[in-house]
C-alpha positions, 0 to 999 in steps of 0.5 A, spaced: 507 923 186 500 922 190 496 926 194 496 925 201 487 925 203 489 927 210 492 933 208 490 939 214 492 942 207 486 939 202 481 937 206 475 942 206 469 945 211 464 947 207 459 953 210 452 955 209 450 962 212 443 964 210 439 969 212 431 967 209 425 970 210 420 968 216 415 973 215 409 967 212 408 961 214 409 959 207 416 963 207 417 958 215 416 952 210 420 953 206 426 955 211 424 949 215 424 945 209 432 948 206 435 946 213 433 939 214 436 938 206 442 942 209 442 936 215 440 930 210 446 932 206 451 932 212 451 939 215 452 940 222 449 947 225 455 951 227 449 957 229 443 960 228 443 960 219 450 957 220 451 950 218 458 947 215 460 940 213 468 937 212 468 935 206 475 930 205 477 934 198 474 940 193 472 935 189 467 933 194 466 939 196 464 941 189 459 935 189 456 938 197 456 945 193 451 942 188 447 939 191 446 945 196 445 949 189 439 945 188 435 946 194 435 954 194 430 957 196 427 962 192 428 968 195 433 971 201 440 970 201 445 964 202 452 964 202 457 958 201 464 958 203 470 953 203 476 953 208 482 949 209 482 943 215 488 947 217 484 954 218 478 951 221 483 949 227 483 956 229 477 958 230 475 960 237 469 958 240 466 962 246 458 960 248 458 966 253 464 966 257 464 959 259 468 953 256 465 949 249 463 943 250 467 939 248 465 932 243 465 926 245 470 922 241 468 917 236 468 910 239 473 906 236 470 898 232 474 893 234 474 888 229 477 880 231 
């Protein structure tokens, strides 16, 4: 039996949620410096400190959690959590009462 990739049931969301010190310049640089990493592998800012990443199976999860594992700050506090595509569907989003933006679809290749 095969394992269906697309499954809402395999593929993962992968967050970051950190909380890191501010009160230095040098301490500025490091936080700065740990969010481009999150955002060169991939990351996606969900909210202030809150990043997250689909992942198409825990395997690349697993490799996402590594990575990230490298660059920890020395000091504060970050948590990685993993979910099912199926629960990240039912997530509610509110920005202030008003409605999300909605995303713009990717535009699709045609190839001739």
């Amino acid at each position: 039996m095969t394992k269906n990739r697309l499954n809402a049931y395999q593929n993962m969301w992968m967050f970051v949620l950190y909380d890191l010190p501010v009160t230095s310049s040098e301490n500025q640089k490091i936080a700065q410096k740990f969010r481009q990493n999150l955002l060169r592998d991939g990351f996606t800012m969900l909210q202030f400190s809150v990043y997250v990443r689909h992942c198409v199976s825990n395997e690349k999860a697993d490799m996402h959690r590594g990575r990230v594992l490298a660059y920890l700050p020395p000091k504060g506090r970050v948590s990685i959590m993993r979910i099912t595509d199926k629960q990240y569907g039912s997530i509610e989003h509110h920005w202030g009462g008003e409605k999300p933006p909605s995303k713009e679809s990717p535009r699709q290749l045609m190839l001739f």
